[in-house]
LUMKOL-158044 format. One record per atom (N, C-alpha, C): x negated, y negated, z negated; residue in three letters. Coordinates in steps of 0.02 Angstrom, whole numbers, plus 50000, padded with zeros to 5 digits. Last residue first. Layout:
REM LUMKOL-158044
XYZala
...
***
This chain:
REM LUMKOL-158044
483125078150419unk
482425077850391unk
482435070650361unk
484505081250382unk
484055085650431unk
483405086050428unk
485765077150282unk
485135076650294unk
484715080750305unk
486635082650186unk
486865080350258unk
486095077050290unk
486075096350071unk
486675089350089unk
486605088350151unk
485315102750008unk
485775104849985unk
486405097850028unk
483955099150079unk
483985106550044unk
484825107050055unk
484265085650086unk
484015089250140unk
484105097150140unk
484555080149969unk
484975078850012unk
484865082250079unk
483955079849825unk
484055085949881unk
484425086949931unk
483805067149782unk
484345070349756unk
484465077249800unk
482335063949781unk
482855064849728unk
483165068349734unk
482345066649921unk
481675070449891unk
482375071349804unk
483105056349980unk
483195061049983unk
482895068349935unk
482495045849898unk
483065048649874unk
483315054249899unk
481185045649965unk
481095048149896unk
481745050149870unk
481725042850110unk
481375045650084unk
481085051050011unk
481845028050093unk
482425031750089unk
482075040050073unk
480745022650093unk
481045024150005unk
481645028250008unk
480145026850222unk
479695027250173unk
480285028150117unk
481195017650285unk
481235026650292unk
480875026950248unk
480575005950243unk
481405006150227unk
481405014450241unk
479245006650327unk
479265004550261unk
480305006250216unk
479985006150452unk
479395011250439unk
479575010550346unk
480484994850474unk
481185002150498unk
480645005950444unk
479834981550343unk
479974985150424unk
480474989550445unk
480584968050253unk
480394975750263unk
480444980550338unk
481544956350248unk
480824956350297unk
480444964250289unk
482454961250170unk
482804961950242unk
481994960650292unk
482064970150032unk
482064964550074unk
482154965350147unk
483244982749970unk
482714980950013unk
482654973150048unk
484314991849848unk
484254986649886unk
483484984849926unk
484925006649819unk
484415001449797unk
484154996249873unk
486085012449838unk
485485015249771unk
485025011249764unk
487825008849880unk
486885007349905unk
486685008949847unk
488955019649945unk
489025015149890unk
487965014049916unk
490635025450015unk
489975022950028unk
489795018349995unk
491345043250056unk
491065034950008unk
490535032050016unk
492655050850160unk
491775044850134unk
491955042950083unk
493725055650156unk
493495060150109unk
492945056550109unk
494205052850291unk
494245047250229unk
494415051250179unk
493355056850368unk
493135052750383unk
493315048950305unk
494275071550409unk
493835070850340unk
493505064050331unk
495055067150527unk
495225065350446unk
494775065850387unk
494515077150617unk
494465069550624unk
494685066450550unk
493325089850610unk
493985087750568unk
494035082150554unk
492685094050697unk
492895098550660unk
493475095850625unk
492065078350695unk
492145084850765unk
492685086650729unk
491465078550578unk
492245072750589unk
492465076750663unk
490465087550540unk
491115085950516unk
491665083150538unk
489625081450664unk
489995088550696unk
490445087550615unk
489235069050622unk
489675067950688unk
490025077450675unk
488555076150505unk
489205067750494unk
489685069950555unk
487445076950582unk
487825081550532unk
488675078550503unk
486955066850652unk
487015072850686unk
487625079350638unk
487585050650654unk
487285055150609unk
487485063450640unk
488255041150740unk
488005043850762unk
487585049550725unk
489125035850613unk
488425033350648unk
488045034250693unk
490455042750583unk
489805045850587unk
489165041750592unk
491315031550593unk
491395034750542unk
490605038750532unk
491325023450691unk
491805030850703unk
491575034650661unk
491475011750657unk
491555011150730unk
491795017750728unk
490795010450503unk
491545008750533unk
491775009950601unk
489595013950559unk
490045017050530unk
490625016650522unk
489195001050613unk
489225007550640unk
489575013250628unk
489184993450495unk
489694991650568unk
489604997750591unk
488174998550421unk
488794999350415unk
489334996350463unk
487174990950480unk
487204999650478unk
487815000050478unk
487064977850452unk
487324980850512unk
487264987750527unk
487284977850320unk
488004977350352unk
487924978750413unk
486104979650281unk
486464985650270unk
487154985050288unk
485404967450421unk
485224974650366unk
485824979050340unk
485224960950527unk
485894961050469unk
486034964550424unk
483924962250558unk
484214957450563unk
484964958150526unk
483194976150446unk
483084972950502unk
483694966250511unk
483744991350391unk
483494986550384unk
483444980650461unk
484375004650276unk
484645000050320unk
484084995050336unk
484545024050295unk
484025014650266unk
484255010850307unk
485355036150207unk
485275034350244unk
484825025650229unk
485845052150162unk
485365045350126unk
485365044750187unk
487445060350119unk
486905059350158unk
486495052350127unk
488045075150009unk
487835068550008unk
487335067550103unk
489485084949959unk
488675084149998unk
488715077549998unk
490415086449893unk
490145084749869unk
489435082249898unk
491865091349978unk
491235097349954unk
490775092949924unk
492495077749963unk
492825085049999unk
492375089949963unk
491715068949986unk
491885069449882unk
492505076749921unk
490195063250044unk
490835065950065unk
491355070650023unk
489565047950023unk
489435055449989unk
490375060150020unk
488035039650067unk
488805045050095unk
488955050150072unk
486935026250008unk
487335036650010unk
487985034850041unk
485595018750064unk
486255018350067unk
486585027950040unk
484405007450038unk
484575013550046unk
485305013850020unk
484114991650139unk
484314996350079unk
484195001850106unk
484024972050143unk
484084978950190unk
484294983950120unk
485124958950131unk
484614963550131unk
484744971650165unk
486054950050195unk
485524946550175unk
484954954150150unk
487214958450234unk
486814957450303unk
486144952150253unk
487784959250115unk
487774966450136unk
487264962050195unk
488444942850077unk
487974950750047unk
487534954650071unk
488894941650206unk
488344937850196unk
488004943850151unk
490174951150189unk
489774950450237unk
489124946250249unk
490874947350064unk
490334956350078unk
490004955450133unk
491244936050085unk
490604936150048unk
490304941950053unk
492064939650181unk
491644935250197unk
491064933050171unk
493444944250223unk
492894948250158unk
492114942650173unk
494504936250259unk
494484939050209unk
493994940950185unk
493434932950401unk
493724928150352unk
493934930150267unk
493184947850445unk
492494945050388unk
492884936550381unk
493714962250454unk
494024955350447unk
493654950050399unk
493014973050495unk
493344969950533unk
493664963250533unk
492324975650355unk
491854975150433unk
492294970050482unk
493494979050290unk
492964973450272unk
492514972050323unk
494114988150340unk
494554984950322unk
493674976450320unk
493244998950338unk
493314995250400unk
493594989850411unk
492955000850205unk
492444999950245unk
492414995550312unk
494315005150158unk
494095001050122unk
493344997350171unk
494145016950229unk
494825013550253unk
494325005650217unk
493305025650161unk
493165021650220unk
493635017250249unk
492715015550009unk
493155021450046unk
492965019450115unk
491315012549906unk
492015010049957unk
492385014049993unk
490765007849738unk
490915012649801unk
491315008449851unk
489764995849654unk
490314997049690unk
490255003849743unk
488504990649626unk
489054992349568unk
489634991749606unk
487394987149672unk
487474991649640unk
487864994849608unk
487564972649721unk
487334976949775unk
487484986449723unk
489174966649670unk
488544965449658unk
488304973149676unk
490464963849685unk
490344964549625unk
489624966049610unk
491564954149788unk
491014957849795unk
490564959249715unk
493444957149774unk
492694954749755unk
492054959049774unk
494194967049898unk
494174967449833unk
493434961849821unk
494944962750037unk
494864971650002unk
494814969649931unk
496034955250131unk
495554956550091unk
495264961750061unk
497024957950238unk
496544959950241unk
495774958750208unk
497574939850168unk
497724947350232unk
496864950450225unk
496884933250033unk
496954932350099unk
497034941450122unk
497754933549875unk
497114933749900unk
497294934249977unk
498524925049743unk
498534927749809unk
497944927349869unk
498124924949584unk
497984924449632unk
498454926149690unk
498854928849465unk
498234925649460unk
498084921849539unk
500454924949382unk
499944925049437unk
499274922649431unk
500854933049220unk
500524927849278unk
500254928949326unk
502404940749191unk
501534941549207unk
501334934949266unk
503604943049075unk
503404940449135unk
502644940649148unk
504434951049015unk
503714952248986unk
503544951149066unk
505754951649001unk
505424951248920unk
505014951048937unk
506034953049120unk
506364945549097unk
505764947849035unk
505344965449155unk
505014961449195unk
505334955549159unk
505024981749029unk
505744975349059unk
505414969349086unk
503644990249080unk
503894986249039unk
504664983349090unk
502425001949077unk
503125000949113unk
503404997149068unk
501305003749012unk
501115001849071unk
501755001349125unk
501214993848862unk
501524997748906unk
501474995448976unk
499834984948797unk
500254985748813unk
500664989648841unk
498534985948767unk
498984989448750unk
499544990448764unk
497874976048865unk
497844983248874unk
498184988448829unk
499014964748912unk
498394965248869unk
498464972848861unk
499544958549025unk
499654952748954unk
499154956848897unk
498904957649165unk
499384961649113unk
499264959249060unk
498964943249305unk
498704947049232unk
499114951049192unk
499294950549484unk
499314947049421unk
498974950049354unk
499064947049652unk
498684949049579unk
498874945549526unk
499624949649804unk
499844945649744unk
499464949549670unk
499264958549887unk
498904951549906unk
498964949049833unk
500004968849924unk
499254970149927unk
498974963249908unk
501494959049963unk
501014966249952unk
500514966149960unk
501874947350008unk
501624949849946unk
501014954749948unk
502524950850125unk
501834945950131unk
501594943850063unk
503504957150097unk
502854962950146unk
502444956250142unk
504794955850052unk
504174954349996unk
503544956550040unk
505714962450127unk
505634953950121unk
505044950250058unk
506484976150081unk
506244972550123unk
506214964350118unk
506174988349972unk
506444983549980unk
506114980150047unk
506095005649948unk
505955000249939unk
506114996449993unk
507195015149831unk
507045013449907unk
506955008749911unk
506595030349744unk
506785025649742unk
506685021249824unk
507445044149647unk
507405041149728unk
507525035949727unk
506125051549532unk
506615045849555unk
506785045249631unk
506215066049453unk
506105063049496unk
506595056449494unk
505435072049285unk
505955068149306unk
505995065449395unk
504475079449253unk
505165080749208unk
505885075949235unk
502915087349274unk
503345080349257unk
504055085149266unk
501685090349247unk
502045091449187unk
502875087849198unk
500835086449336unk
500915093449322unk
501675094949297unk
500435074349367unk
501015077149392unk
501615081449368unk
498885075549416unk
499135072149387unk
499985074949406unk
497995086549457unk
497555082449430unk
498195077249384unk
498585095749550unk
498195098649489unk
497915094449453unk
498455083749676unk
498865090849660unk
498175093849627unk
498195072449736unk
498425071149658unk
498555079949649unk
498355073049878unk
497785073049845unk
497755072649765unk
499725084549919unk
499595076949912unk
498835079249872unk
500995092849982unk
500045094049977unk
500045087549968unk
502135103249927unk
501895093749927unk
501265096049923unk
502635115649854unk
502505111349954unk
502335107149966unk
502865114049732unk
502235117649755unk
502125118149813unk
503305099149634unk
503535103749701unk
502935106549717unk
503035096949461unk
502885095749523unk
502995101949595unk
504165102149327unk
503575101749359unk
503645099749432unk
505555103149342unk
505485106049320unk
504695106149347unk
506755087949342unk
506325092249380unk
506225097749303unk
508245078249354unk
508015083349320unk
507415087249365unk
508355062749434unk
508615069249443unk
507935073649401unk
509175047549486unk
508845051849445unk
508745059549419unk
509425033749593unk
509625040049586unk
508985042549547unk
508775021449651unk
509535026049688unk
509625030549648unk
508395007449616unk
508375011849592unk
508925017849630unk
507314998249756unk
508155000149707unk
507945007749677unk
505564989549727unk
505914998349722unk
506894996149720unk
504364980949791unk
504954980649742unk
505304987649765unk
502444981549794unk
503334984149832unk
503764982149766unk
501274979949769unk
501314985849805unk
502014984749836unk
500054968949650unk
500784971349669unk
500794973649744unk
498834973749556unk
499214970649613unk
499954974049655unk
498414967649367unk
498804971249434unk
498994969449494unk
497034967549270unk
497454962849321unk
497614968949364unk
496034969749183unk
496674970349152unk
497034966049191unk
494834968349258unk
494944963349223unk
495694965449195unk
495294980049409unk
494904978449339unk
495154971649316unk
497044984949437unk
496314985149431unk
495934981949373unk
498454994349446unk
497984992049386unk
497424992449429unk
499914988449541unk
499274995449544unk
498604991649496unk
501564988649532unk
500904985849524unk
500374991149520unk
503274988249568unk
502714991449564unk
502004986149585unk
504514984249501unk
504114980849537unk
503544985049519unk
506264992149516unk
505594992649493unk
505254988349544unk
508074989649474unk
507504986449527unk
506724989349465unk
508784994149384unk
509194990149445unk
508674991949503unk
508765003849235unk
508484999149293unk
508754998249363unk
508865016649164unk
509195009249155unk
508755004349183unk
507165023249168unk
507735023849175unk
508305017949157unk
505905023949207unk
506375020249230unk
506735022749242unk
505445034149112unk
504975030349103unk
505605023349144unk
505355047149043unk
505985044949076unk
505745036149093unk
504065056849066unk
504385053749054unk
504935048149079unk
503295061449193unk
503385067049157unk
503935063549091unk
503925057549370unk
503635055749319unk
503885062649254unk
503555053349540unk
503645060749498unk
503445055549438unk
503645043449603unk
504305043849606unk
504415051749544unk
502185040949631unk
502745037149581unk
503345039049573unk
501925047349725unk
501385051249667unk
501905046949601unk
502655044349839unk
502775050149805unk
502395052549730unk
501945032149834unk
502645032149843unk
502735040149796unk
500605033949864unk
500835033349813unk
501645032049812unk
500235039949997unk
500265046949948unk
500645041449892unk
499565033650090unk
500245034150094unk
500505040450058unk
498245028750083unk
498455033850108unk
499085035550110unk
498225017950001unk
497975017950069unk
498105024850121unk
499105023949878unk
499175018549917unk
498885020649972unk
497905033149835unk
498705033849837unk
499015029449894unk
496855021749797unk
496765026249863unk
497335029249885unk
497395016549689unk
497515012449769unk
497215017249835unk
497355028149610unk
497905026249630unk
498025022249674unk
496495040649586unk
496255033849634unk
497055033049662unk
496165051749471unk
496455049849506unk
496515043049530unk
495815057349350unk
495315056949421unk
495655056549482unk
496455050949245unk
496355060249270unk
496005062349331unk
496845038549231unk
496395041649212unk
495955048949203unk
497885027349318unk
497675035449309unk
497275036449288unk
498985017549345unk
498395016549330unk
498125025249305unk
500325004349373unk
499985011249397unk
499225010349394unk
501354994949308unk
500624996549323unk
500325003049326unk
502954990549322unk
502524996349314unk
501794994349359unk
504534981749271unk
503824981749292unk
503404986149270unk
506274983649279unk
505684985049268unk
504944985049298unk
507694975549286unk
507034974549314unk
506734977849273unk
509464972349295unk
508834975549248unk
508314978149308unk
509744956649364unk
509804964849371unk
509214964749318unk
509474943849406unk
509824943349331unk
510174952949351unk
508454942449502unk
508314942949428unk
508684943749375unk
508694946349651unk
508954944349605unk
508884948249537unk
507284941249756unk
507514945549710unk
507824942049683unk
506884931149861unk
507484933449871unk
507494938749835unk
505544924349823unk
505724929149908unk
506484932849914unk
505854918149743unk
505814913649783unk
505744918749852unk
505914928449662unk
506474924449655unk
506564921349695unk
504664930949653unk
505064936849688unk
505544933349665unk
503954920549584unk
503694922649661unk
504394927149700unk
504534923349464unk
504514915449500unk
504374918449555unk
503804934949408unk
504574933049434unk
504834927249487unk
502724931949424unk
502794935149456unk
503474936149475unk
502324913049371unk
502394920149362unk
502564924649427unk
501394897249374unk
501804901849415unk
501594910949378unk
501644887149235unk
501294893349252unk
501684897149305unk
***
């Protein structure tokens, strides 16, 4: 069984240091690979409210997704441990008031070089949801499941049951070897599509249809975020970064032989639904 140790042995970790392994995983409404993509999880890990790594050489950080499988992020040295008193009130990070609050301990930790063709790629299984989500890495080795291709994002999990960020959006538009099944997916039908901008909550409806249907809307969007959307474009005006405050998830799928006419027709009713015109990003 290749393990995770086995992998970082063979990139030059030495295993006979105390090793701890951590799965980062939040339940406070907090998007720990969004942490990541944004360059917030370094710091959202280094605050903890328990002594959680302490007596450790080396942390291997992992980020919990579904199926009770982690992907690995970085190997950590441990440098140093230091007494807090709650979270710093100068740190604007997206976690502020949601996770932190309470914490009790900083770490300075400094990550490693010579694992960067790991990262983001290597998925392993956590041996089972009770488990501790910081464990000794010799007592409680984890299998590899996978190494998934550069610039993969995530399985395609079926037209209804997924959001996407926008980092997450372009990442998949741009590199259709890695995402290659979102890209047959997404271009075999047409749809209705939301944008919901999770800053103030407004929503836009938008229809996809015609020769690559809701992937070829969404190329557009990846290009600069707006679509050219009249209300979309003067947000990202105003404020080039709100772009990755998107989400973008489909409400209901359309045969790709459906006209432009017939695809506005259902987009239509969601607007009517969800008051996307009254109260959201939608003009008419």
């Amino acid at each position: 069984m290749l393990t995770i140790k086995k992998m970082l042995e063979f990139y030059g970790l030495d295993t006979t240091k105390k090793i701890k392994i951590a799965r980062h995983q939040d339940t406070r409404g907090v998007d720990v690979l969004e942490l990541y993509e944004t360059n917030h999880f370094e710091i959202y890990q280094s605050y903890q409210e328990i002594n959680r790594f302490k007596d450790c050489d080396y942390l291997v950080s992992c980020i919990g997704i579904e199926k009770n499988q982690a992907i690995f992020v970085g190997v950590y040295e441990m440098k140093g441990i230091h007494k807090v008193d709650g979270f710093p009130e100068h740190l604007d990070v997206p976690f502020r008031g949601k996770a932190k609050l309470n914490s009790k301990y900083r770490y300075d930790l400094e990550k490693l070089s010579g694992f960067e063709d790991l990262e983001n790629r290597m998925i392993i299984h956590w041996n089972n949801v009770a488990q501790a989500w910081c464990v000794y890495l010799n007592n409680n080795d984890k299998e590899v499941v996978q190494i998934v291709p550069k610039g993969y994002v995530m399985d395609f999990p079926g037209y209804l049951d997924f959001t996407l960020t926008y980092r997450q959006l372009v990442k998949i538009i741009n590199d259709y070897d890695a995402n290659r099944v979102w890209h047959k997916m997404l271009s075999s039908v047409g749809g209705v599509y939301l944008i919901l901008d999770k800053k103030d909550g407004n929503q836009y409806v938008g229809s996809a249809s015609g020769k690559e249907g809701i992937l070829g809307r969404w190329k557009d969007y990846a290009k600069n975020g707006h679509g050219d959307n009249k209300k979309l474009k003067e947000i990202l005006e105003a404020d080039p970064d709100r772009v990755y405050q998107f989400q973008y998830t489909i409400l209901q799928t359309l045969p790709a032989s459906l006209t432009t006419k017939e695809a506005i027709m259902e987009e239509n009713k969601y607007k009517e639904k969800l008051g996307s015109r009254a109260f959201g990003l939608n003009l008419n």
